[in-house]
One Martini backbone bead per residue (centre of mass of N, CA, C, O) as a GRO file, in nm:
protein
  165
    1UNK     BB    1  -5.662  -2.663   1.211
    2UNK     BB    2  -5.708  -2.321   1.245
    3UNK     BB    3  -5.751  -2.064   1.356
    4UNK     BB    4  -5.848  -1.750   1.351
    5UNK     BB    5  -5.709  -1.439   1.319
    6UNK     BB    6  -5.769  -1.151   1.541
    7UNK     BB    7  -5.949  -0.988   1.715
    8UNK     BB    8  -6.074  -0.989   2.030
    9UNK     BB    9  -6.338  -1.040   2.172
   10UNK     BB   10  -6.494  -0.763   2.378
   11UNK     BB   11  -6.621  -0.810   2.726
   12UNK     BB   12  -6.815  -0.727   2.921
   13UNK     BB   13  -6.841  -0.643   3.225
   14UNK     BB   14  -6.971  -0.741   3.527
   15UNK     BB   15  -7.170  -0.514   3.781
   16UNK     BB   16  -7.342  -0.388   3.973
   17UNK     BB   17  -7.380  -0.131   3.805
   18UNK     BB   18  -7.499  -0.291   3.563
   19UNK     BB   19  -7.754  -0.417   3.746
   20UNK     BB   20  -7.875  -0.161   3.802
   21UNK     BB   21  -7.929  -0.046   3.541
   22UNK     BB   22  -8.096  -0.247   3.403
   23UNK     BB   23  -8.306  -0.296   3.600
   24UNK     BB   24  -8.411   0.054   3.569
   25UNK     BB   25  -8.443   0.074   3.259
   26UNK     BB   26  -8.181   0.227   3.105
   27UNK     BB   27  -8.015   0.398   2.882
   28UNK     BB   28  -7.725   0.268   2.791
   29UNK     BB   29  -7.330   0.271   2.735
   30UNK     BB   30  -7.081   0.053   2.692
   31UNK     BB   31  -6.697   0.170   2.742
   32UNK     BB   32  -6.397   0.038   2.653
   33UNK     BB   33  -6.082   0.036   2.811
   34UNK     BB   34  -5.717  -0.033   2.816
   35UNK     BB   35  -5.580   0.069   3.107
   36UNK     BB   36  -5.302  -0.114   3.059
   37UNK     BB   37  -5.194   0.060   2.797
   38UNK     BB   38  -5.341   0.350   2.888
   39UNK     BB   39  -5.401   0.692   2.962
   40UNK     BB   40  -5.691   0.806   3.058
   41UNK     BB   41  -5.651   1.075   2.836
   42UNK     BB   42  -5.622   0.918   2.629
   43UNK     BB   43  -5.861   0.769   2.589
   44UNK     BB   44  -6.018   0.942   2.528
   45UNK     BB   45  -5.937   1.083   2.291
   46UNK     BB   46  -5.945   0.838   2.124
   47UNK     BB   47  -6.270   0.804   2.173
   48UNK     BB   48  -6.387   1.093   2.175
   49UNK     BB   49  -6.360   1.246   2.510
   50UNK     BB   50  -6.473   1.464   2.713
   51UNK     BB   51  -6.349   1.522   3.036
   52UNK     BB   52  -6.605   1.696   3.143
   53UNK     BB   53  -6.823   1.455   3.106
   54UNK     BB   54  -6.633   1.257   3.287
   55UNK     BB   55  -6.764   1.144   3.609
   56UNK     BB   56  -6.602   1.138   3.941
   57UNK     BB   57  -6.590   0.911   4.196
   58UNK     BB   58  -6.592   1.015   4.523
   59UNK     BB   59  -6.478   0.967   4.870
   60UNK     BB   60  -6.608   1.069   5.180
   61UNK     BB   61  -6.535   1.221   5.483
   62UNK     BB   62  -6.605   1.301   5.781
   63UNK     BB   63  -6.517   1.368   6.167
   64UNK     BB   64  -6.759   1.125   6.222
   65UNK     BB   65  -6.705   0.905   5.963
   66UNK     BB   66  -6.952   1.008   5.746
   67UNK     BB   67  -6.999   0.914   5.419
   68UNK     BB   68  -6.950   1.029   5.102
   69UNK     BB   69  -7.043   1.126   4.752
   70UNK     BB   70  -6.881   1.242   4.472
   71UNK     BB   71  -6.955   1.428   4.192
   72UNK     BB   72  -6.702   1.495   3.962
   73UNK     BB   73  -6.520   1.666   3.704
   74UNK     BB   74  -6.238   1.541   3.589
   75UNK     BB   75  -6.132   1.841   3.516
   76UNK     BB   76  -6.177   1.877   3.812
   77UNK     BB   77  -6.187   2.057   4.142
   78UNK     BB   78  -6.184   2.022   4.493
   79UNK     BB   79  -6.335   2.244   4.730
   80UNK     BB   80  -6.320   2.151   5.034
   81UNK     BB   81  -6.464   2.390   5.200
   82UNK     BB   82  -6.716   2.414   5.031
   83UNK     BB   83  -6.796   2.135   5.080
   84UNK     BB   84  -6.825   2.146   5.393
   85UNK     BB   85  -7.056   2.327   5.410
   86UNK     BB   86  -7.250   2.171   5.231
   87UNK     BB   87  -7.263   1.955   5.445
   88UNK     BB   88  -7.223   2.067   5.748
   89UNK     BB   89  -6.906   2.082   5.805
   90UNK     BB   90  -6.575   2.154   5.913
   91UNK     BB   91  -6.458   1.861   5.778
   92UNK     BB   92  -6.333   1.728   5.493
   93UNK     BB   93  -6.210   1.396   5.327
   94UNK     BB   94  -6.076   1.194   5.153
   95UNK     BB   95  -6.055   0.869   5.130
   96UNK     BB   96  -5.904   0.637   5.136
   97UNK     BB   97  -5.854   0.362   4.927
   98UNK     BB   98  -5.913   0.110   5.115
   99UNK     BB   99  -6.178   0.213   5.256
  100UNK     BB  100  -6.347   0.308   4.958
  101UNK     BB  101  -6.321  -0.027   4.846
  102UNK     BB  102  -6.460  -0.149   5.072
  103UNK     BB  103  -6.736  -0.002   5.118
  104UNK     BB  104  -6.833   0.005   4.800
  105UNK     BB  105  -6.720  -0.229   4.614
  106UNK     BB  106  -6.480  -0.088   4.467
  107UNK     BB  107  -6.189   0.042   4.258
  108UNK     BB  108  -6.083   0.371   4.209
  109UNK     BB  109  -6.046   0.316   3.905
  110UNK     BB  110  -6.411   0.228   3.896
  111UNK     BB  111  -6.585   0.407   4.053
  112UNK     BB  112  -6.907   0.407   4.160
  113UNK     BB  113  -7.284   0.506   4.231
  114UNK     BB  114  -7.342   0.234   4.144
  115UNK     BB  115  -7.388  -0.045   4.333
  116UNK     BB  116  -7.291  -0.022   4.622
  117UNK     BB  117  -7.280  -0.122   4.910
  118UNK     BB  118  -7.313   0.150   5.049
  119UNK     BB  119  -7.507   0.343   5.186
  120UNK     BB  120  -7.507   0.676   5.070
  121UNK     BB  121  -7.460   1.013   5.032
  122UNK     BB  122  -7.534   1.216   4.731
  123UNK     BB  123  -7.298   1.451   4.546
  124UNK     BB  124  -7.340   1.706   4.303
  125UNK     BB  125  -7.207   1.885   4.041
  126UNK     BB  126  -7.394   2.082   3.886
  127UNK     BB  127  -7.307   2.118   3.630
  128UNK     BB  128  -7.388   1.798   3.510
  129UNK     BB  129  -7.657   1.855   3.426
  130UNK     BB  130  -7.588   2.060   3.188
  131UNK     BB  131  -7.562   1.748   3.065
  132UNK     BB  132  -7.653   1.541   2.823
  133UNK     BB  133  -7.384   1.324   2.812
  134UNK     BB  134  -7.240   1.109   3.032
  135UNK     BB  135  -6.934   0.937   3.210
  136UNK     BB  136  -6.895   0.650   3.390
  137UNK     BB  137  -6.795   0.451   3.622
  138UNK     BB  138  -6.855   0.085   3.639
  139UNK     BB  139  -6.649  -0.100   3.841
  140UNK     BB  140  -6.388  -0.103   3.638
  141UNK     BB  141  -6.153  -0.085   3.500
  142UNK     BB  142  -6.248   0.045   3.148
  143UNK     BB  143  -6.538   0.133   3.254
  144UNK     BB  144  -6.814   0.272   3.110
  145UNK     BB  145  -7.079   0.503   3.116
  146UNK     BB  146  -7.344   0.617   2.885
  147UNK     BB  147  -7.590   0.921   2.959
  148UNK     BB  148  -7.792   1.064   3.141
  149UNK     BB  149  -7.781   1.263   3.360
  150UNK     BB  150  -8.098   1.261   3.471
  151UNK     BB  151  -8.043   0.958   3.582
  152UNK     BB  152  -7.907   1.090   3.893
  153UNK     BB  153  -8.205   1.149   3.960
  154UNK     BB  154  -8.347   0.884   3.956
  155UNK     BB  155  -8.125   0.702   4.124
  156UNK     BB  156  -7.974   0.907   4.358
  157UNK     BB  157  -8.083   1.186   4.416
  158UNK     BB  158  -7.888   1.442   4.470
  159UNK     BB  159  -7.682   1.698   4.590
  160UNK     BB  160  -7.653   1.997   4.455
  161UNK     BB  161  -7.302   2.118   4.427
  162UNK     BB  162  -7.085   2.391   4.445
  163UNK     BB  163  -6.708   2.314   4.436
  164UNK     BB  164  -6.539   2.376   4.206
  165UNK     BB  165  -6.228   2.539   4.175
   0.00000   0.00000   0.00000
């Protein structure tokens, strides 16, 4: 007998942010998709998500290598120079890659800021907030977390600031 054909019934992977979440008893929506097939902006659009709502976590660095995480919207860019003020160093630098994922043990292509191996500051772009519902990156390529904003100020606490070029 055959088994039957159709699509593959897709399996949430379980990572250490999906355990954060769920402890936390808080609602969120895990969203899958397929990395290796689809380019991010691709599936984005595909999915009907607005790239200014998926929040990319960054890790930093300042100049005595003490870490620390910026979450910043997809479509913005990081102006390093008022990053550094806000953090009150005279410069810091995104971590290397190989560096960011020993660190928070996340690849960085699905760097959660929940979850992280080090506890580290974490900083937000003020704007995040003004959206009512986000995406993170869930902790590996292709996974994210759909949520309230509010979440990142219950959960992890950031310190707000406008850095974004």
């Amino acid at each position: 007998m055959s088994k039957p054909r159709g699509p593959k019934p897709t399996k949430t992977p379980t990572t250490r942010a999906t355990l954060v979440l769920r402890g936390a008893d808080v609602d969120f929506e895990e969203v899958l998709f397929d990395p290796e097939r689809e380019s991010g902006r691709e599936s984005l659009k595909a999915l009907g998500i607005d790239p200014h709502a998926v929040i990319k976590t960054y890790v930093y660095q300042t100049n005595a290598n003490q870490q620390f995480l910026l979450l910043m919207h997809l479509d913005k860019t990081v102006d390093s120079k008022r990053l550094a003020r806000e953090v009150n160093e005279p410069m810091v630098a995104r971590c290397h890659p190989s560096l960011a994922e020993g660190l928070m043990g996340y690849p960085v292509a699905g760097m959660s800021p929940f979850g992280t191996k080090q506890t580290v500051a974490t900083y937000a772009e003020a704007s995040v907030f003004m959206l009512d519902e986000i995406y993170l990156f869930g902790g590996k390529p292709g996974l994210l977390f759909k949520l309230r904003s509010e979440i990142l100020t219950e959960l992890l606490d950031p310190t707000w600031v406008e850095v974004s070029a």
